[in-house]
N, CA, C and O atoms as CSV, one atom per row, in Angstrom:
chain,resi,resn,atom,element,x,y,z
A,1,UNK,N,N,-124.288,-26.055,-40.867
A,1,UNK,CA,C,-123.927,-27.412,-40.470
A,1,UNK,C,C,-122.898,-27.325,-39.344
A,1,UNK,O,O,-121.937,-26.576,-39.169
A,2,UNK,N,N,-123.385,-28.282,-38.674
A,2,UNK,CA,C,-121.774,-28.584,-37.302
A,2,UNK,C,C,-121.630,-29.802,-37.299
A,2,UNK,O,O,-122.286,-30.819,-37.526
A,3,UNK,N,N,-119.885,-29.272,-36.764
A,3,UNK,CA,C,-119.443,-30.895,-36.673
A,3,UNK,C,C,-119.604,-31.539,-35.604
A,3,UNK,O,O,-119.299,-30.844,-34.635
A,4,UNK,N,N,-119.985,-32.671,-35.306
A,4,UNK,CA,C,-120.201,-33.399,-33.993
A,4,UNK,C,C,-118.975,-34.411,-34.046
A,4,UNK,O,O,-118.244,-34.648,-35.007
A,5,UNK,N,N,-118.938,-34.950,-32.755
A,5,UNK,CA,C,-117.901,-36.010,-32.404
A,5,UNK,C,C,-118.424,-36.795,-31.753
A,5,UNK,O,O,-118.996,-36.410,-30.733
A,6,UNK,N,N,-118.419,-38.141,-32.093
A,6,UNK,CA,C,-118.541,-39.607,-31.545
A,6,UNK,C,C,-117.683,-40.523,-31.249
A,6,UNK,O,O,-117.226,-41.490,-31.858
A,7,UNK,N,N,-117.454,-39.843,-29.693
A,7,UNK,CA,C,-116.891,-40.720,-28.931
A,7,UNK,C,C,-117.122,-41.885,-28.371
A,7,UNK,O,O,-118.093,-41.824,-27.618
A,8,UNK,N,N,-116.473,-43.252,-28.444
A,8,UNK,CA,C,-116.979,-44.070,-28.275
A,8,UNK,C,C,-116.464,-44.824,-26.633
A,8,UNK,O,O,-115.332,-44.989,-26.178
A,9,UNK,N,N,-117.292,-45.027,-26.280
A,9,UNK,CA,C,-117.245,-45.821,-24.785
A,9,UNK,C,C,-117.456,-47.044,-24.683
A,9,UNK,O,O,-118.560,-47.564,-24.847
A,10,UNK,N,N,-116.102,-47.814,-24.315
A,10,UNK,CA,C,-116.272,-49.564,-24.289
A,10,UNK,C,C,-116.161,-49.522,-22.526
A,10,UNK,O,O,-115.280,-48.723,-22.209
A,11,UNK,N,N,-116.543,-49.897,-21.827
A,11,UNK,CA,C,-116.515,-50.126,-20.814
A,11,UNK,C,C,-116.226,-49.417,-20.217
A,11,UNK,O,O,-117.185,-48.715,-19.896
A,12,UNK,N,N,-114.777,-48.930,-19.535
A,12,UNK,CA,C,-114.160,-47.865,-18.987
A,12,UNK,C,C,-113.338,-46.970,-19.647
A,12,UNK,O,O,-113.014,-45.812,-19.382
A,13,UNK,N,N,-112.978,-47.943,-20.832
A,13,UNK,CA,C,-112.000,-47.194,-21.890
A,13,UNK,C,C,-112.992,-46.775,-22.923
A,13,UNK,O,O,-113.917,-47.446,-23.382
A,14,UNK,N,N,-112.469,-44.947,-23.355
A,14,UNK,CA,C,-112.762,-43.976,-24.152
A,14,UNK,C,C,-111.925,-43.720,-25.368
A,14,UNK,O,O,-110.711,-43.534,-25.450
A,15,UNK,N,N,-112.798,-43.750,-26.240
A,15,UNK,CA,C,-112.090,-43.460,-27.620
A,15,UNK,C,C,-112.568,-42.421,-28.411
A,15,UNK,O,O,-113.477,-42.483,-29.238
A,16,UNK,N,N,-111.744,-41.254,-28.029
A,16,UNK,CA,C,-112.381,-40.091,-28.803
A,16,UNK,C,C,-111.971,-39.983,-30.292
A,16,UNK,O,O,-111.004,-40.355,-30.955
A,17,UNK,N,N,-113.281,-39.223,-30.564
A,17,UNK,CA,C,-112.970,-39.068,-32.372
A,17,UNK,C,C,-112.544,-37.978,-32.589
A,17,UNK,O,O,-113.196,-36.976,-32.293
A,18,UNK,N,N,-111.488,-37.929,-33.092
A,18,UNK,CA,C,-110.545,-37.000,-33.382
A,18,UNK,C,C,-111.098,-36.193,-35.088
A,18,UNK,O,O,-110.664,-35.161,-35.598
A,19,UNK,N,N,-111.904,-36.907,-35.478
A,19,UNK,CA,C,-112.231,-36.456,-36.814
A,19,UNK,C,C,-113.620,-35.536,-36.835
A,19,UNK,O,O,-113.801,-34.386,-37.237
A,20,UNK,N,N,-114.407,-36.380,-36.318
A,20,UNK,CA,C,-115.989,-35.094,-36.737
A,20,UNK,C,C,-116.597,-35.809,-37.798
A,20,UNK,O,O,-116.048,-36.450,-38.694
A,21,UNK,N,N,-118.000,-35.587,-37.546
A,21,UNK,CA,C,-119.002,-35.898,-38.784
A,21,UNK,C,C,-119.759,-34.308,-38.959
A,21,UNK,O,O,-119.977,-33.636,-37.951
A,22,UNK,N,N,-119.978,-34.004,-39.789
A,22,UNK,CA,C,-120.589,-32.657,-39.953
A,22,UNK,C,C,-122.117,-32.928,-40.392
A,22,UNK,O,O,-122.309,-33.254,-41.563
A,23,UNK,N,N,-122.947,-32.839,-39.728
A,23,UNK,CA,C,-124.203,-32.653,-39.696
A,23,UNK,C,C,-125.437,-31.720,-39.733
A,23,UNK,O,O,-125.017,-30.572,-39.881
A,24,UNK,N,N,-126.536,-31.739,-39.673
A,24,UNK,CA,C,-127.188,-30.731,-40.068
A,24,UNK,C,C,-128.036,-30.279,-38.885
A,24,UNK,O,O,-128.306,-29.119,-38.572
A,25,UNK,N,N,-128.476,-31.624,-38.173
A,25,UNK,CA,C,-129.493,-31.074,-37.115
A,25,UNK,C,C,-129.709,-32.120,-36.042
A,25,UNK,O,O,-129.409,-33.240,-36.457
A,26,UNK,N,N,-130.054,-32.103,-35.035
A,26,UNK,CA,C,-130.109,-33.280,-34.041
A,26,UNK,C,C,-130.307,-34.438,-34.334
A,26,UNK,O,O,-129.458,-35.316,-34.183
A,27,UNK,N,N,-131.614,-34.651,-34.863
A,27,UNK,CA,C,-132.424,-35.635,-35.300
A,27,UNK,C,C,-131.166,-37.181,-36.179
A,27,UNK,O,O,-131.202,-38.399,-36.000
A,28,UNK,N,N,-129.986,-36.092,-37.312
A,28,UNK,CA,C,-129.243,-36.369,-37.733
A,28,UNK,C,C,-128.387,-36.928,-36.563
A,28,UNK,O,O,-128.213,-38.146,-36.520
A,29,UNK,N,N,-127.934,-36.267,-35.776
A,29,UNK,CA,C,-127.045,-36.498,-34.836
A,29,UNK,C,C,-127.256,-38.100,-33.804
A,29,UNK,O,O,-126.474,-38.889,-33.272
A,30,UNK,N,N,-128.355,-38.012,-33.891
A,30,UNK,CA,C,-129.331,-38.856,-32.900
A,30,UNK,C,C,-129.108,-40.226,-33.776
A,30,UNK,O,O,-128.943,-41.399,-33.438
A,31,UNK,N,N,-129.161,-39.704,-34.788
A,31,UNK,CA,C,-129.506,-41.327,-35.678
A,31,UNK,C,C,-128.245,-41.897,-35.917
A,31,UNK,O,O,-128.129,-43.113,-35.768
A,32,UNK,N,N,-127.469,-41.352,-36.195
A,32,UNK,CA,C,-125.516,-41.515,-36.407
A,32,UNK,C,C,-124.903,-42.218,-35.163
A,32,UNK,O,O,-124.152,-43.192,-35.221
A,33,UNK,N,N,-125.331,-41.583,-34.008
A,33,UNK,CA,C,-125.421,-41.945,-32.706
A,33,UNK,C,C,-125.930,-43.784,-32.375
A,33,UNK,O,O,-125.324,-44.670,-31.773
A,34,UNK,N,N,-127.154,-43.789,-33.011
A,34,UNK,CA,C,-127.388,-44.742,-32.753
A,34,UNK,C,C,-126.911,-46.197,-33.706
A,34,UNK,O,O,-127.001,-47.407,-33.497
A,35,UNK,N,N,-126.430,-45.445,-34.711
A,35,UNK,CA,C,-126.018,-46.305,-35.735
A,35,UNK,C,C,-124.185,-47.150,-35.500
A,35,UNK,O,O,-123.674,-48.267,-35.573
A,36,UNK,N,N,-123.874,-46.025,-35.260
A,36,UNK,CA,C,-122.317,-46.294,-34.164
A,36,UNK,C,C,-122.491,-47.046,-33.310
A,36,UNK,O,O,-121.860,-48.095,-33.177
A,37,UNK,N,N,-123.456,-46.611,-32.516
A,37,UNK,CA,C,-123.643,-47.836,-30.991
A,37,UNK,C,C,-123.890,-48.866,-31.920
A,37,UNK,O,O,-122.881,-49.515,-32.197
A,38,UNK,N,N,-124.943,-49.217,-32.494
A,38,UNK,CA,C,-125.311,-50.242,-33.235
A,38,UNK,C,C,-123.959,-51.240,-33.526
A,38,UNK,O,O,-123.726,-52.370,-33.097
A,39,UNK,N,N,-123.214,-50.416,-34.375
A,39,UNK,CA,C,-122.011,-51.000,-34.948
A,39,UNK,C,C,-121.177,-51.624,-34.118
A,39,UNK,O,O,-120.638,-52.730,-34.149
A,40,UNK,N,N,-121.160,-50.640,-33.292
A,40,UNK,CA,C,-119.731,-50.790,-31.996
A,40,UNK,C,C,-120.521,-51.918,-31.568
A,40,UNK,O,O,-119.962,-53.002,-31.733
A,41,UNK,N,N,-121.857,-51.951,-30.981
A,41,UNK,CA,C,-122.355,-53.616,-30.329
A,41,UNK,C,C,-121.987,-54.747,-31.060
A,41,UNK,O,O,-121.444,-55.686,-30.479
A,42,UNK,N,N,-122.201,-54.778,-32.203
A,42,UNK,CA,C,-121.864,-56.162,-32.854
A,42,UNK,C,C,-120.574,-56.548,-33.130
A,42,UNK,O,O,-120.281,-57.588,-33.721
A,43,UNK,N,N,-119.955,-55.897,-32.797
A,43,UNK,CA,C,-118.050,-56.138,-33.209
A,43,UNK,C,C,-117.817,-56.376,-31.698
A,43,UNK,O,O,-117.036,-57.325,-31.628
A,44,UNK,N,N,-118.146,-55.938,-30.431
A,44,UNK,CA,C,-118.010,-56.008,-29.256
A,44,UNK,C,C,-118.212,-57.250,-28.529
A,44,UNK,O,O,-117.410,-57.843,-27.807
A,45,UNK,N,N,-119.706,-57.625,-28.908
A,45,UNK,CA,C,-120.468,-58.334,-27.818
A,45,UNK,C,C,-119.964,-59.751,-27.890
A,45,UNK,O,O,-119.649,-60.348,-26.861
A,46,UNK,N,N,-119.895,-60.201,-28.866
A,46,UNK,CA,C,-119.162,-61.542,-29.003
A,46,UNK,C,C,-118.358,-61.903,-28.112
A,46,UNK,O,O,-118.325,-62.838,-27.312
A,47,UNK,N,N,-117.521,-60.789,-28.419
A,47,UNK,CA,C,-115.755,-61.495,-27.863
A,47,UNK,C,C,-115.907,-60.898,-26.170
A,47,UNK,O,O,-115.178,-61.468,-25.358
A,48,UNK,N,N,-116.748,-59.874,-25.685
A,48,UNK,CA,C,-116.664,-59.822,-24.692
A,48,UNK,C,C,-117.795,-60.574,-23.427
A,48,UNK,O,O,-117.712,-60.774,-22.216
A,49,UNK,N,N,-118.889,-60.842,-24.551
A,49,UNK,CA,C,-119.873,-61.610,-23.929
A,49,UNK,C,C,-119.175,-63.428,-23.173
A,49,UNK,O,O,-119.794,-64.042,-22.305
A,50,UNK,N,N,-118.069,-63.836,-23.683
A,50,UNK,CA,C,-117.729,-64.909,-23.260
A,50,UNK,C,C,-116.759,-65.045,-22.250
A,50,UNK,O,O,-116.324,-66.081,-21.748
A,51,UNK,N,N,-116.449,-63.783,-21.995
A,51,UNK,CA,C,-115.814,-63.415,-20.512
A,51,UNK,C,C,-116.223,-63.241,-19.438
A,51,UNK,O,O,-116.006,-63.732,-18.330
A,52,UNK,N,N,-117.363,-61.873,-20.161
A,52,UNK,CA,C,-117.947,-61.025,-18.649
A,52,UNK,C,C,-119.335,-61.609,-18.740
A,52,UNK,O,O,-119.926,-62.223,-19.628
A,53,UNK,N,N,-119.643,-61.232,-17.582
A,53,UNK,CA,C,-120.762,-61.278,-17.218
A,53,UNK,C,C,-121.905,-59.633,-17.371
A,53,UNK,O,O,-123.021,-59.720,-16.858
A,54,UNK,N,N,-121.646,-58.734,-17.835
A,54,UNK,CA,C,-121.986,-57.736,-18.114
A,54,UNK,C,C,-121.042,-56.167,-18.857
A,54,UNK,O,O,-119.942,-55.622,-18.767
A,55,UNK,N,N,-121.786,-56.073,-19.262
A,55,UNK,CA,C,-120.569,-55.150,-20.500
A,55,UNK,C,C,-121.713,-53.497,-20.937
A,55,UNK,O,O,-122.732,-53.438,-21.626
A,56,UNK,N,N,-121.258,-52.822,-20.481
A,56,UNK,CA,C,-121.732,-51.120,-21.087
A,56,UNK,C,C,-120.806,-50.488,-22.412
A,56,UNK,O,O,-119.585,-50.334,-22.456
A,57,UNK,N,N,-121.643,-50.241,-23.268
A,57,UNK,CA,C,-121.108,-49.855,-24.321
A,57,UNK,C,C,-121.517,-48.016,-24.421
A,57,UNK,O,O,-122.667,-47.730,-24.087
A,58,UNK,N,N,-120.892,-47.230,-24.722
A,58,UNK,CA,C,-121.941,-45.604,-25.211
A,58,UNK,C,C,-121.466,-45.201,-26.219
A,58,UNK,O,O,-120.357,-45.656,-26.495
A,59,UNK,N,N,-122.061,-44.241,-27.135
A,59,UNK,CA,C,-121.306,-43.556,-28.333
A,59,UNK,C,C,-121.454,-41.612,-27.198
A,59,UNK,O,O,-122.624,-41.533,-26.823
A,60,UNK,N,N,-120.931,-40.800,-26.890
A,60,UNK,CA,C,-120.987,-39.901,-26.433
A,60,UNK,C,C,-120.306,-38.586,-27.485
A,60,UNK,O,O,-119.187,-38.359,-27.945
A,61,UNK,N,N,-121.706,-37.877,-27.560
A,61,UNK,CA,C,-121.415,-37.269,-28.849
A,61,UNK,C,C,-121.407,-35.162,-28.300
A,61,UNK,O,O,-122.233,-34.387,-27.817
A,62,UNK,N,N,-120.154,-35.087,-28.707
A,62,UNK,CA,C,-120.298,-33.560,-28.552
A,62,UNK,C,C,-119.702,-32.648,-29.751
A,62,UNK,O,O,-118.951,-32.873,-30.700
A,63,UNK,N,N,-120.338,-31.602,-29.299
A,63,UNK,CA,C,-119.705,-30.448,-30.496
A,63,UNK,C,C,-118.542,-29.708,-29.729
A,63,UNK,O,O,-117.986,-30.076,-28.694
A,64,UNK,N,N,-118.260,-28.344,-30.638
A,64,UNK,CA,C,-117.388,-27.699,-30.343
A,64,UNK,C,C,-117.460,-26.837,-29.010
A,64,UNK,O,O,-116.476,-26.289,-28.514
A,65,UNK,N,N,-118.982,-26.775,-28.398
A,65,UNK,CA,C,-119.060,-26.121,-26.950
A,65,UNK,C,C,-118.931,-27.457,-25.591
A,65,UNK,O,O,-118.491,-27.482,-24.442
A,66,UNK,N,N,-119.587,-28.441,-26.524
A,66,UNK,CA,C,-119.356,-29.721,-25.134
A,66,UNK,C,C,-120.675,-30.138,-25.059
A,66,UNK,O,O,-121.625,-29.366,-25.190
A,67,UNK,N,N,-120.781,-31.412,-24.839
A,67,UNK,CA,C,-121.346,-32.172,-24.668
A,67,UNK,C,C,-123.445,-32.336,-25.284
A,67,UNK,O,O,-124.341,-31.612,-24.852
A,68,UNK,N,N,-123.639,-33.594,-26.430
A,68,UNK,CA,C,-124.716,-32.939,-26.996
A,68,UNK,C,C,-125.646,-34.173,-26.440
A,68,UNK,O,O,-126.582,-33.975,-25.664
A,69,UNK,N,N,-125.286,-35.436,-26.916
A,69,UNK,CA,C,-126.333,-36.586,-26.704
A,69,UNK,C,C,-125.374,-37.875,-26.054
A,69,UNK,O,O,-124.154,-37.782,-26.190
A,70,UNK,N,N,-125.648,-38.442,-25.719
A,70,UNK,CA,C,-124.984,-39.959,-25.043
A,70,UNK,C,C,-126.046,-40.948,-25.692
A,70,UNK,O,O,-127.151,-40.443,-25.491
A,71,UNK,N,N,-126.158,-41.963,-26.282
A,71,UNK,CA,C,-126.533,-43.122,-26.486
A,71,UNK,C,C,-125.653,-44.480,-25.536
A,71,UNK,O,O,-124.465,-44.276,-25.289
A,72,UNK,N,N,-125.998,-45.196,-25.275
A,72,UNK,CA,C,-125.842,-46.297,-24.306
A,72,UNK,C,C,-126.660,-47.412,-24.586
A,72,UNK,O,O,-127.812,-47.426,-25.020
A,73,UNK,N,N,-125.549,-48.804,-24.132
A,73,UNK,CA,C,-126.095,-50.530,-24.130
A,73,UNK,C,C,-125.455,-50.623,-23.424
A,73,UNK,O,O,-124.329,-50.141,-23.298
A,74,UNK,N,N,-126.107,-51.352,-22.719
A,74,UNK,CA,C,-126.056,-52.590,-21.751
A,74,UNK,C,C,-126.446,-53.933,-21.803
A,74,UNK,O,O,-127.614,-54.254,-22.020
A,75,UNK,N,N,-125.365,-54.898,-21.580
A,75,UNK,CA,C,-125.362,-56.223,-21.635
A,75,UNK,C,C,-125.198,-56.894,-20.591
A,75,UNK,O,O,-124.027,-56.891,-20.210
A,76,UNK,N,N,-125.941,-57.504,-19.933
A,76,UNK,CA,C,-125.856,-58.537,-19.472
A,76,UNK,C,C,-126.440,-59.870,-19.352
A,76,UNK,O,O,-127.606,-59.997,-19.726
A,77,UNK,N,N,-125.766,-60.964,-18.855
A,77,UNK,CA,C,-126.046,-62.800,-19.195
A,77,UNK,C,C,-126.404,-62.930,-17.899
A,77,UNK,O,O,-126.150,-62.156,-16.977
A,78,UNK,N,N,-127.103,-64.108,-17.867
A,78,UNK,CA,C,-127.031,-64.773,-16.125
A,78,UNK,C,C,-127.256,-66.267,-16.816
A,78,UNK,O,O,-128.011,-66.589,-17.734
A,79,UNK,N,N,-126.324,-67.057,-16.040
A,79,UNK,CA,C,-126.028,-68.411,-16.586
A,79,UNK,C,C,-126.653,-68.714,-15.421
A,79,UNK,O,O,-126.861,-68.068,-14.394
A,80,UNK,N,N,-127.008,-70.206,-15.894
A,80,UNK,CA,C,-127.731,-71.176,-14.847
A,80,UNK,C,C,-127.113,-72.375,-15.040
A,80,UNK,O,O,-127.617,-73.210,-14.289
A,81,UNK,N,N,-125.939,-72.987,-15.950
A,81,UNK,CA,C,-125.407,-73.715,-16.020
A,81,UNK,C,C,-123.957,-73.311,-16.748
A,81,UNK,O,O,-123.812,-72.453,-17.618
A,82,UNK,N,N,-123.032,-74.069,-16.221
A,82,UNK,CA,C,-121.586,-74.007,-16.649
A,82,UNK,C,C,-121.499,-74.676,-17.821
A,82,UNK,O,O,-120.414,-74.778,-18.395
């Protein structure tokens, strides 16, 4: 098993995980990955969707040599009325 790290990416600001999930195999990795983004979108999009006009979210996941998978969202609105 290895430990991976899911770092999370709100826009420009990075939030590394200082802790680790210990996993078994990519596939694992991949899905954790996407489950984080998942998460991180719905706590996000709300409060930033009524500001911006477009918003990038990533979970960026590495091990102990560097760098394994990136998952990524992208949001954006186009208003046609105020």
């Amino acid at each position: 098993m290895t430990i991976y790290f899911f770092d999370m990416r709100d826009g420009a600001d990075l939030y590394p995980d200082e802790e680790g999930l210990e996993l078994s195999n990519l596939k694992a990795v991949q899905i954790e990955a996407a489950r984080a983004l998942g998460s991180m979108t719905k706590q996000t999009i709300w409060t930033k969707a009524k500001s911006q006009l477009g918003h990038q979210m990533a979970v960026e996941v590495r091990d102990a040599v560097g760098p394994v998978l990136t998952a990524g969202f992208s949001f954006e609105t186009e208003r046609y009325k105020q």
